[in-house]
Backbone bond lengths (Angstrom), bond angles and torsions (degrees), N, CA, C in turn:
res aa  C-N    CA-C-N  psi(-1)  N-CA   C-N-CA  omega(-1)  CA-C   N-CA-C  phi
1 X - - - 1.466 - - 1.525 108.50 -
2 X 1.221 88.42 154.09 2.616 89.83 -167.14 1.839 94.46 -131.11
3 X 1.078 103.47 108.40 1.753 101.83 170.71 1.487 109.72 -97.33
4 X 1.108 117.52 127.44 1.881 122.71 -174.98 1.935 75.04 -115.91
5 X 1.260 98.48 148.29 1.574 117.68 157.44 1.269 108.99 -110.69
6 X 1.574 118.88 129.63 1.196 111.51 -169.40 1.797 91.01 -108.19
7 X 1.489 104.87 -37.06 1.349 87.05 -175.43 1.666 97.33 -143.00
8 X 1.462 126.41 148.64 0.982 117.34 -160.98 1.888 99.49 -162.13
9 X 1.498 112.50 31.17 1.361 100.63 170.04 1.789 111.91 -104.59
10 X 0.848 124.32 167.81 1.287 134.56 170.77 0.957 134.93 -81.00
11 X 1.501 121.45 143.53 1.684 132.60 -178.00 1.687 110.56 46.13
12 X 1.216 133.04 -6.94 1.217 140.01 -176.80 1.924 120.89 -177.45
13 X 1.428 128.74 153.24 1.175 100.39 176.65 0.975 121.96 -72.59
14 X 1.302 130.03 -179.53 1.587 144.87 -172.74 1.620 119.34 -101.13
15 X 1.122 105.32 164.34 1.415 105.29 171.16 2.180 109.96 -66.93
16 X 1.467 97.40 -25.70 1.423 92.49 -150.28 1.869 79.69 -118.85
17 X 1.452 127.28 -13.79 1.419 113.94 168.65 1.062 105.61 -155.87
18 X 1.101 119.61 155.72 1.834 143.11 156.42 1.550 100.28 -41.75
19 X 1.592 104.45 160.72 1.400 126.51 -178.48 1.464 94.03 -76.58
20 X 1.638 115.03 160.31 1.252 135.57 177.82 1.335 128.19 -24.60
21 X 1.582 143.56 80.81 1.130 155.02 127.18 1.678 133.29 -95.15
22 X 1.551 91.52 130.00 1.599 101.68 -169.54 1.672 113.72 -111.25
23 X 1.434 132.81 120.69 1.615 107.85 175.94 1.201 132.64 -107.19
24 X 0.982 144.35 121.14 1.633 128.29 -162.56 1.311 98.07 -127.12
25 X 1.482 104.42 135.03 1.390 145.14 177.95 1.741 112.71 -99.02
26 X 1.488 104.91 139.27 1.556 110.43 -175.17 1.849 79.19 -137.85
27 X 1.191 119.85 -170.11 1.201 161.00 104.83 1.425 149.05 -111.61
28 X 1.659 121.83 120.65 1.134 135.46 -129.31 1.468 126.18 -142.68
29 X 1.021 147.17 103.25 1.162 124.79 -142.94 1.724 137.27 16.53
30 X 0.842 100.17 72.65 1.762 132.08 177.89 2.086 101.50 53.28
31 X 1.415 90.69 39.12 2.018 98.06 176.08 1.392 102.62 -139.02
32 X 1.162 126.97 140.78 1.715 126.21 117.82 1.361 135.58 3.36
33 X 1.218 135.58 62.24 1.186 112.06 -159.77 1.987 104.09 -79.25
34 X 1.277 125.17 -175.93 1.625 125.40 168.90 1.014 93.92 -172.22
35 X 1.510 87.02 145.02 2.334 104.43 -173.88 2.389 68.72 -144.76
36 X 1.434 77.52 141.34 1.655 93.69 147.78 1.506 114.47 -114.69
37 X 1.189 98.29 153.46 1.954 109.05 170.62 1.584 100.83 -107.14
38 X 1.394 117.01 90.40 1.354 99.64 158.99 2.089 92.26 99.46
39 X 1.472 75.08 139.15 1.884 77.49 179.11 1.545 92.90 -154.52
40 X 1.418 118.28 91.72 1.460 106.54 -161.21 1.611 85.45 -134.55
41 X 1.401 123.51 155.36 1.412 165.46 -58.14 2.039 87.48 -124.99
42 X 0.939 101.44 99.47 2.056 129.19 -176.57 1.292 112.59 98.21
43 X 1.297 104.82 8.16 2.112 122.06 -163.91 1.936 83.73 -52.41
44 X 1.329 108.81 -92.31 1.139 133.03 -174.74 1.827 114.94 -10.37
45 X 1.228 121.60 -70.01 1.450 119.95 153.93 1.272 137.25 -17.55
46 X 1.673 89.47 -61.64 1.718 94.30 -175.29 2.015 103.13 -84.91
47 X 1.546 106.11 -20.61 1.560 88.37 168.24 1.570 130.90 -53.93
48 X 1.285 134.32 -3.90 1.455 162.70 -162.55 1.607 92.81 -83.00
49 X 1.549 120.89 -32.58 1.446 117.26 -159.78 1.151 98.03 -84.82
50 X 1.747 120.06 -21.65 1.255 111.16 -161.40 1.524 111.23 -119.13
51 X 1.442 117.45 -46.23 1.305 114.57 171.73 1.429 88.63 -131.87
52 X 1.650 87.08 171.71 1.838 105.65 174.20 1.654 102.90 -74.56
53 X 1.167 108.88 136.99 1.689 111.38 159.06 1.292 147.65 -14.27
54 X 1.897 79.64 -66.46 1.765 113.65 165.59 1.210 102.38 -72.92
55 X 1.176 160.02 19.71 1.456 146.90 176.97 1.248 115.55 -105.67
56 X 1.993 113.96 -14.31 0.990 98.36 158.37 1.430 158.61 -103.64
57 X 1.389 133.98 -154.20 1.332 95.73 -158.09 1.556 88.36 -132.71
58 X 1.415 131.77 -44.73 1.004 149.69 150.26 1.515 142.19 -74.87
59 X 1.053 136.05 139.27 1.528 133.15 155.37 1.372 106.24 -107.82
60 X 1.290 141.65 162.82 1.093 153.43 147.46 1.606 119.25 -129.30
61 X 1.396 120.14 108.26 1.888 122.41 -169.22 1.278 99.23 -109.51
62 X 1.938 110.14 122.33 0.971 128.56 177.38 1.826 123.29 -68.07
63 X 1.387 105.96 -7.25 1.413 127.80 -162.29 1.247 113.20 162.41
64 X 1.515 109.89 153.77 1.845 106.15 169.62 1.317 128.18 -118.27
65 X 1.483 101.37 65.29 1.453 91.91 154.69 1.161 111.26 -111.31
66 X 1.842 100.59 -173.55 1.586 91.82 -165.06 1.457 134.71 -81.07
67 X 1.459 114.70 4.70 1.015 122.01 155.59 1.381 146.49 -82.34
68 X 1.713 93.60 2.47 1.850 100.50 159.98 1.350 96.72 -122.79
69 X 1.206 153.81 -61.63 1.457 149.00 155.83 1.732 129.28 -31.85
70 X 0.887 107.75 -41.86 1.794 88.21 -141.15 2.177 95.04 -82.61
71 X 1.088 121.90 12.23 1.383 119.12 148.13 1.732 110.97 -69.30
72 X 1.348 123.12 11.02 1.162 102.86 -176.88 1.484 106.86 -106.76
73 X 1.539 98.14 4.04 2.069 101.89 159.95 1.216 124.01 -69.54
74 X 1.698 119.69 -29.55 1.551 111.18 155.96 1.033 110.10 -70.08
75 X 1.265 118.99 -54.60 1.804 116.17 -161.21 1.552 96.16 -42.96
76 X 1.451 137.24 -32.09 1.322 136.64 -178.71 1.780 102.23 -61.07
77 X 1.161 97.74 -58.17 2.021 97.96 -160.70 1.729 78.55 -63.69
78 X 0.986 132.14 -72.70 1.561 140.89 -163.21 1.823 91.81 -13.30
79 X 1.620 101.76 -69.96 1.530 103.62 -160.24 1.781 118.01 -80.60
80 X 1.197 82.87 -14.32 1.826 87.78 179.99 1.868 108.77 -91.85
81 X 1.511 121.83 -27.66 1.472 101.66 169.88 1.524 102.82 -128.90
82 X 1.375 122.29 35.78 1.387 115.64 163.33 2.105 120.64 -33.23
83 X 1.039 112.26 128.92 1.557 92.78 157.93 1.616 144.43 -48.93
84 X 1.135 100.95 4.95 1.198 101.59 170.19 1.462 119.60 -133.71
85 X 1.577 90.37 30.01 1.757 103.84 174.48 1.468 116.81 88.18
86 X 1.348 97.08 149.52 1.463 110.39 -172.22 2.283 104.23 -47.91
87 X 1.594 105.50 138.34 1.264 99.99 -167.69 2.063 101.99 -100.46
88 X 0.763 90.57 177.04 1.422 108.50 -171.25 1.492 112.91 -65.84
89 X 1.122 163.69 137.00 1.657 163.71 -75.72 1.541 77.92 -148.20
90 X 1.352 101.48 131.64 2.073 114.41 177.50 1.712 78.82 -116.00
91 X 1.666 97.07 140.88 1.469 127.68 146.56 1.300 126.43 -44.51
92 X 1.297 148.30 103.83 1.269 127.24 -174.30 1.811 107.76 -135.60
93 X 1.219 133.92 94.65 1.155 130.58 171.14 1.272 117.81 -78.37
94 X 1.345 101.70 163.63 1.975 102.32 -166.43 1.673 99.23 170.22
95 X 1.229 115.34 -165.33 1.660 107.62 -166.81 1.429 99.27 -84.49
96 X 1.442 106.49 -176.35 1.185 115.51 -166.85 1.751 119.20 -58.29
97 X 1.539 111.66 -31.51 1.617 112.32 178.37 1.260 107.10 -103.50
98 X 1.194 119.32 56.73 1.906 117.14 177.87 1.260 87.33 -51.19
99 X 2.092 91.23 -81.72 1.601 92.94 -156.56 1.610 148.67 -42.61
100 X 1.401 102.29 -12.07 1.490 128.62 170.36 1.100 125.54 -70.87
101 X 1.285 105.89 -45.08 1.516 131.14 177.86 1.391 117.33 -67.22
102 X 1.284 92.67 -61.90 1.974 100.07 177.14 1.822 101.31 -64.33
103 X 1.242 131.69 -25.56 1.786 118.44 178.63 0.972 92.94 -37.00
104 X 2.055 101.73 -77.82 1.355 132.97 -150.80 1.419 101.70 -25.59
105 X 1.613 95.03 -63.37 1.728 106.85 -156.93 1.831 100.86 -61.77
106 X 0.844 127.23 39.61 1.570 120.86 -175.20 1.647 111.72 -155.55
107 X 1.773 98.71 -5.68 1.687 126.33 -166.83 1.713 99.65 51.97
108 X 1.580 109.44 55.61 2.034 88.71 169.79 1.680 80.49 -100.96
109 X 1.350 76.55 174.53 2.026 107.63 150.17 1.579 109.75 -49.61
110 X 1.434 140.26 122.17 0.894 142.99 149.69 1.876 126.76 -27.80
111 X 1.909 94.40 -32.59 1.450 94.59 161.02 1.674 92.49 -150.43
112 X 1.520 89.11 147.83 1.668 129.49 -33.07 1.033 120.76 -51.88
113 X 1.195 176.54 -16.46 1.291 166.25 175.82 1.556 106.21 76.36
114 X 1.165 111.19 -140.85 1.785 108.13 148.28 1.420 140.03 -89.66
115 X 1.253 99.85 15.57 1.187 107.58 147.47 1.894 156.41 24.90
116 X 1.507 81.30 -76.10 1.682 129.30 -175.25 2.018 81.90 -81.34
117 X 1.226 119.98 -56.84 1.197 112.18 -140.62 1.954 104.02 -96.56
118 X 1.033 97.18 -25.63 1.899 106.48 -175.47 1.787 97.12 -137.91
119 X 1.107 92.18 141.60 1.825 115.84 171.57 1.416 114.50 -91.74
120 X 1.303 123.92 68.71 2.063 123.15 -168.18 1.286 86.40 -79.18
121 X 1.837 99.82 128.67 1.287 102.57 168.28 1.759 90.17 -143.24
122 X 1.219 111.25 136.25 1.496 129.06 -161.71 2.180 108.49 -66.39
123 X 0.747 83.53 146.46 1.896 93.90 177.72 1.048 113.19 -37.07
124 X 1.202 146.34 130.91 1.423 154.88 143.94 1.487 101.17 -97.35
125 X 1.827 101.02 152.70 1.132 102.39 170.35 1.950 122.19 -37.53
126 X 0.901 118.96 -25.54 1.404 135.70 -166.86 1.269 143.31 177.05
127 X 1.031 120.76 113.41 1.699 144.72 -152.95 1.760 113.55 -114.95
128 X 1.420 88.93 118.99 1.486 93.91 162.48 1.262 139.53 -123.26
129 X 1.495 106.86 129.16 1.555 113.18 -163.26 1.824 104.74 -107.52
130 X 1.185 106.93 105.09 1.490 85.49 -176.72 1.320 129.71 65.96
131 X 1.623 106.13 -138.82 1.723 106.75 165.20 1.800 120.42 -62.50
132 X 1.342 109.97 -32.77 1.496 107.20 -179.61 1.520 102.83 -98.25
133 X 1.576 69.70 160.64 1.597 103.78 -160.68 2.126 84.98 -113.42
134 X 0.900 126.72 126.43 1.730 128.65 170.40 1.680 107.98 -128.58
135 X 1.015 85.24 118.71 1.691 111.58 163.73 1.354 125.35 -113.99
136 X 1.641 114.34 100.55 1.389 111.87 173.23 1.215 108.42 -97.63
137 X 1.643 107.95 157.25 1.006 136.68 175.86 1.708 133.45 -123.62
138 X 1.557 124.73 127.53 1.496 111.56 -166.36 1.141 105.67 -68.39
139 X 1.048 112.74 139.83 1.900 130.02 154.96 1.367 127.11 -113.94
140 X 1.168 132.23 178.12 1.363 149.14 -138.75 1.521 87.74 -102.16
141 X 1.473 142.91 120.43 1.400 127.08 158.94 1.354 91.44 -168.13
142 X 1.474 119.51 177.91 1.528 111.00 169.64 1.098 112.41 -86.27
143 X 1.265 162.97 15.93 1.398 157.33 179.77 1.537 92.45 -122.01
144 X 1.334 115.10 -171.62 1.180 140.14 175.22 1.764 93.58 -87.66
145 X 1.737 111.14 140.49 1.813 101.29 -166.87 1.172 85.31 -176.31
146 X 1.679 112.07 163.09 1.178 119.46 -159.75 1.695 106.85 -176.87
147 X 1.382 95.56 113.18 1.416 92.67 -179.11 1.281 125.78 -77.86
148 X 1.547 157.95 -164.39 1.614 141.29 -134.20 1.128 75.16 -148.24
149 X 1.789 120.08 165.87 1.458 124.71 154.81 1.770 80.10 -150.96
150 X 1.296 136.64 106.41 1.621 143.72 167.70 1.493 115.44 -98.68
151 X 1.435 99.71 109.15 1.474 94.21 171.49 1.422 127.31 -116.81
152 X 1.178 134.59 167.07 1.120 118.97 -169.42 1.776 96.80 -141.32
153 X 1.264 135.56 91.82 1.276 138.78 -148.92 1.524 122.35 34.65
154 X 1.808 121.95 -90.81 1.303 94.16 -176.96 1.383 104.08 -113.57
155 X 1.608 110.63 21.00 1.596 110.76 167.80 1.470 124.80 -97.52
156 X 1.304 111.24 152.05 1.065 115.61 -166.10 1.505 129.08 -135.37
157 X 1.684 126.64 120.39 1.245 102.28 164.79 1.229 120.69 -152.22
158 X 1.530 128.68 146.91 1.298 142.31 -177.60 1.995 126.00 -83.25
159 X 1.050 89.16 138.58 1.312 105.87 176.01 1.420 140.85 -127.48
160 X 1.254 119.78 97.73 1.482 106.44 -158.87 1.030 135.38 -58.38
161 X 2.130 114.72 -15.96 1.506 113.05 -138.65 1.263 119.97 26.47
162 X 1.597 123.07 -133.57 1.644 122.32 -152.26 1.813 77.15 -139.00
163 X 1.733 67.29 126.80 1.749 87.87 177.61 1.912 104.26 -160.09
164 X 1.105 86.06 154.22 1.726 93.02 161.93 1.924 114.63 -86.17
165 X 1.509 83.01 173.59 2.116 68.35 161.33 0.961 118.83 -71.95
166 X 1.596 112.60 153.74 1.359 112.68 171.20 1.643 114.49 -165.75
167 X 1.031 120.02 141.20 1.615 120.02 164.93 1.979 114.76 -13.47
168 X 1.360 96.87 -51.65 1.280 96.13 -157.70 1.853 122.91 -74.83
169 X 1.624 97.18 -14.40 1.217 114.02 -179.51 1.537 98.17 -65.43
170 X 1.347 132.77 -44.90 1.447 136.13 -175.51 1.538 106.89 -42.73
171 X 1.774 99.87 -51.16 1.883 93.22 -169.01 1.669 94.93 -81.30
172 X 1.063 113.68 -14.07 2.008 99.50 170.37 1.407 112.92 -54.85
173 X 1.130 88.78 -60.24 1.493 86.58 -164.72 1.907 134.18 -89.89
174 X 1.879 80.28 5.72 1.712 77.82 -173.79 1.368 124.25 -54.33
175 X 1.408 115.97 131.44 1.319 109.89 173.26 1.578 119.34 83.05
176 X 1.304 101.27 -3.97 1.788 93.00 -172.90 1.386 109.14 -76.33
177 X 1.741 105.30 172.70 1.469 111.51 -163.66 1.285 111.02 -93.41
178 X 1.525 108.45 -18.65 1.525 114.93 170.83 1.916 105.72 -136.27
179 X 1.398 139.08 163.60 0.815 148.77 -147.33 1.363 102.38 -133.50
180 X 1.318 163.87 -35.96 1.985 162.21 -172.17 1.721 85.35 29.71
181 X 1.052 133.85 104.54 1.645 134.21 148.44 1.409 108.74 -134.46
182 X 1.716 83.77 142.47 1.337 86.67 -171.02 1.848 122.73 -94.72
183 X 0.825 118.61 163.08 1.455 93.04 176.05 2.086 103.74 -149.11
184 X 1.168 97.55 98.68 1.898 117.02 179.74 1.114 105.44 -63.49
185 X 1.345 110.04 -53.05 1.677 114.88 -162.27 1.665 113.82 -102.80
186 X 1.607 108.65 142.90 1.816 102.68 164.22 1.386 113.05 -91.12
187 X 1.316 102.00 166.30 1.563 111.10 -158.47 1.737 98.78 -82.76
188 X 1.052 82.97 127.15 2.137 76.21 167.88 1.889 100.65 98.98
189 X 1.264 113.05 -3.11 1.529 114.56 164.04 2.039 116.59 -81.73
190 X 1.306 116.37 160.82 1.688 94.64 -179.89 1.805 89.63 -102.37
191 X 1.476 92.11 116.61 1.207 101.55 -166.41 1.968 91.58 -121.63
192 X 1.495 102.67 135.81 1.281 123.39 168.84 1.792 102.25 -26.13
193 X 0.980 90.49 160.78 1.751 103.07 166.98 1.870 119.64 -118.55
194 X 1.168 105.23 155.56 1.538 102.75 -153.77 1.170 159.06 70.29
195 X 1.387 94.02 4.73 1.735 106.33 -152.58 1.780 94.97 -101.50
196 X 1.421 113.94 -66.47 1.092 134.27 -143.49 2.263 113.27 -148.33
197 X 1.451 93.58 138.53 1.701 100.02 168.80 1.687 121.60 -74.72
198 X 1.242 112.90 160.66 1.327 127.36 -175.64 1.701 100.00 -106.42
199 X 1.327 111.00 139.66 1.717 86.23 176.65 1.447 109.29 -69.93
200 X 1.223 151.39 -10.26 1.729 147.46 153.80 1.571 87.10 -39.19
201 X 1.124 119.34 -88.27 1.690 117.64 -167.15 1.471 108.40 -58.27
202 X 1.126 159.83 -4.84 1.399 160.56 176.50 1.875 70.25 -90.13
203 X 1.202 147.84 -98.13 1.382 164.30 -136.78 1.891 93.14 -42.32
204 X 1.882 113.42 -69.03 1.213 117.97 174.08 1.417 136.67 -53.70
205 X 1.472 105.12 -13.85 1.269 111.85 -175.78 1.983 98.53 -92.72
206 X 1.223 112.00 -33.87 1.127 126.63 162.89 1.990 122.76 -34.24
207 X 0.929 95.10 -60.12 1.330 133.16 -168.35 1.852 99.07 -76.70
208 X 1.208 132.89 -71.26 1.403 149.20 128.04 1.491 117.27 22.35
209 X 1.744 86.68 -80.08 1.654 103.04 -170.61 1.652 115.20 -89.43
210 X 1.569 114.45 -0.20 1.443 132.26 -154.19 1.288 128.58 9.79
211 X 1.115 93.12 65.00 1.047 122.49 163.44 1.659 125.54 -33.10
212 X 1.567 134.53 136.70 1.600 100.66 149.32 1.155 143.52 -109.88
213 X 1.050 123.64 21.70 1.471 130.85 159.18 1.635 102.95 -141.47
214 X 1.508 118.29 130.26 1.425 114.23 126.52 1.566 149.93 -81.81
215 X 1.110 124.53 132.89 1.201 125.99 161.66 1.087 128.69 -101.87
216 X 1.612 136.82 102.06 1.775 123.52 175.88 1.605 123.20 -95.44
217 X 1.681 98.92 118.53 1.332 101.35 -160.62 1.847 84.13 -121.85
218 X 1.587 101.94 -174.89 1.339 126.06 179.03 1.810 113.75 69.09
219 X 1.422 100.11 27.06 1.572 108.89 175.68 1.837 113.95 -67.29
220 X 0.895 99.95 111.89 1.666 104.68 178.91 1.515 118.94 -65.96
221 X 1.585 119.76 110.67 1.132 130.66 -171.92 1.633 117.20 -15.99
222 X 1.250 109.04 -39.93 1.452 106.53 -154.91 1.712 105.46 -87.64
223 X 1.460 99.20 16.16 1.836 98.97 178.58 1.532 106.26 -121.00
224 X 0.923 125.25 175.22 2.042 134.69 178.02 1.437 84.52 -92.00
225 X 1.623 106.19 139.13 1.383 109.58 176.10 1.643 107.83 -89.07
226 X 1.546 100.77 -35.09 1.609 95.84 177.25 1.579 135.22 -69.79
227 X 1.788 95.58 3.92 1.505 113.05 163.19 1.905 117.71 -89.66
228 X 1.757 93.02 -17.24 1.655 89.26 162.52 1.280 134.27 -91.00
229 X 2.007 97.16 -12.15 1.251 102.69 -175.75 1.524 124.90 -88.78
230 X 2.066 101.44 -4.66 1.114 94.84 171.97 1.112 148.03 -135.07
231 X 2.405 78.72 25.06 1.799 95.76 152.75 1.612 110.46 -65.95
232 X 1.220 129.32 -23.08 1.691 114.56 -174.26 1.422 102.08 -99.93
233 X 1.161 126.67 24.80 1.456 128.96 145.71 1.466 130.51 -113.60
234 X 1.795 105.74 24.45 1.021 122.73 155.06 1.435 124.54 -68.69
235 X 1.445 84.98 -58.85 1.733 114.45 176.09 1.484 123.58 -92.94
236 X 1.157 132.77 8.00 1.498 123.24 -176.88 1.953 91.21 -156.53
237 X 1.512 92.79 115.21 1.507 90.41 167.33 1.719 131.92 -97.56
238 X 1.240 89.68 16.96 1.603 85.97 -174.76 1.796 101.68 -111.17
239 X 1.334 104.39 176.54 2.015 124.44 -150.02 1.954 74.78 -40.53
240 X 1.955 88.98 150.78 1.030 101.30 -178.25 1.698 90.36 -165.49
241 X 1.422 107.69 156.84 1.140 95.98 -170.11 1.631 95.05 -176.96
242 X 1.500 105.85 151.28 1.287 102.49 -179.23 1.852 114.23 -84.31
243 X 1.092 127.14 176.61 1.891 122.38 164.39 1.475 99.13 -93.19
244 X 1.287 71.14 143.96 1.950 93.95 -176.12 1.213 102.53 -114.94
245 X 1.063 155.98 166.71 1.382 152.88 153.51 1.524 110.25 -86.35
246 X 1.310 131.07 133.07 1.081 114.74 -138.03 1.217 157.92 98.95
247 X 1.087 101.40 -57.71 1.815 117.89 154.35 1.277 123.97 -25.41
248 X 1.235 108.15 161.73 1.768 101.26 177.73 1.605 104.01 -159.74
249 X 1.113 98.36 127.95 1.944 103.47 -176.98 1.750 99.84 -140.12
250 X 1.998 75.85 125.88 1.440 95.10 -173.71 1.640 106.42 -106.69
251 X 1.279 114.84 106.00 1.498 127.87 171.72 1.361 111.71 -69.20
């Protein structure tokens, strides 16, 4: 499995990346396979650097706000008047009111909405696309949200999206080969409850689930990332590393 981060800043895009998009690559019966995690707000653009659009096959949305979703209003015009004709209906799981949600956000009719262009069909314990196997899980946030667990036979990796602490992050991530946590908040600020990780807790949960690699992504522009990266190198000593946009990790 190959994860490129296409976009990986927080609550808004960044100077240096787009809001929350993740891509993962399998190969699978003699193809490419591609699922995105999340296609949130300039995602879509900069995915062009890395794969074609049309190549993929899946979406999977960890939550809807607009920083993991609302790039999926181009991805709509993209697939409905491409030049080479309207494209074939993409899979897209996400909470229970995607399809409602994503009209609104575009001002259609609820029906059809997009409809015509993506197939939203709500979370099940577990979904299979191809080579991956995805298991979401609820988490702590104000919306309805759900962190990722993608596997691809005996590899494995977790993703928190935007969550508070919680019990459930433990069975996400046990054991995975890579870690995606996010971390909004610094440790030692009076920071809301539920919403969002500290990189100390992105670091403990690390450490916890033993993970082998961390990555701390979804840092919100307006903080130093190397001050998030090295509250969770208080607490967790093994590979750690911030998201780059760009990047590429081959499991």
């Amino acid at each position: 499995m190959r994860l490129t981060v296409v976009g990986c800043s927080g609550s808004y895009p960044g100077p240096d990346s787009p809001a929350s998009c993740y891509l993962l690559e399998a190969e699978h019966e003699g193809r490419t396979w591609r699922v995105l995690m999340d296609l949130g707000s300039g995602a879509l653009g900069t995915l062009h650097l890395y794969a074609d659009p049309l190549s993929i096959d899946a979406v999977v949305l960890s939550h809807l706000h607009a920083d993991h979703c609302l790039d999926l209003c181009g991805y709509y015009v993209m697939r409905k008047y491409h030049p080479d004709g309207p494209q074939p209906r993409l899979p897209v799981w996400g909470p229970s009111d995607t399809a409602a949600r994503m009209a609104r956000a575009y001002d259609l009719p609820e029906d059809p909405g997009m409809n015509a262009e993506f197939d939203f069909r709500t979370f099940t314990d577990e979904v299979e696309i191809g080579p991956f196997r995805v298991v979401a899980v609820p988490v702590v946030h104000p919306v309805e949200a759900y962190g990722l667990r993608v596997s691809v036979g005996d590899v494995s990796l977790a993703y928190t999206g935007d969550t508070g602490p919680c019990e459930a992050l433990d069975r996400l991530a046990a054991g995975a080969d890579l870690l995606l946590a996010e971390a909004s908040f610094r440790h030692g600020d009076d920071n809301p409850g539920e919403i969002h990780l500290t990189g100390v807790e992105g670091g403990e949960l690390a450490a916890r689930a033993g993970v082998g690699r961390l990555v701390i992504t979804h840092i919100p522009p307006w903080f130093d990332k190397q001050e998030l990266l090295a509250e969770a190198e208080t607490v967790w000593d093994g590979p750690v590393e911030l998201a780059r946009r760009g990047t590429v990790y081959e499991l």
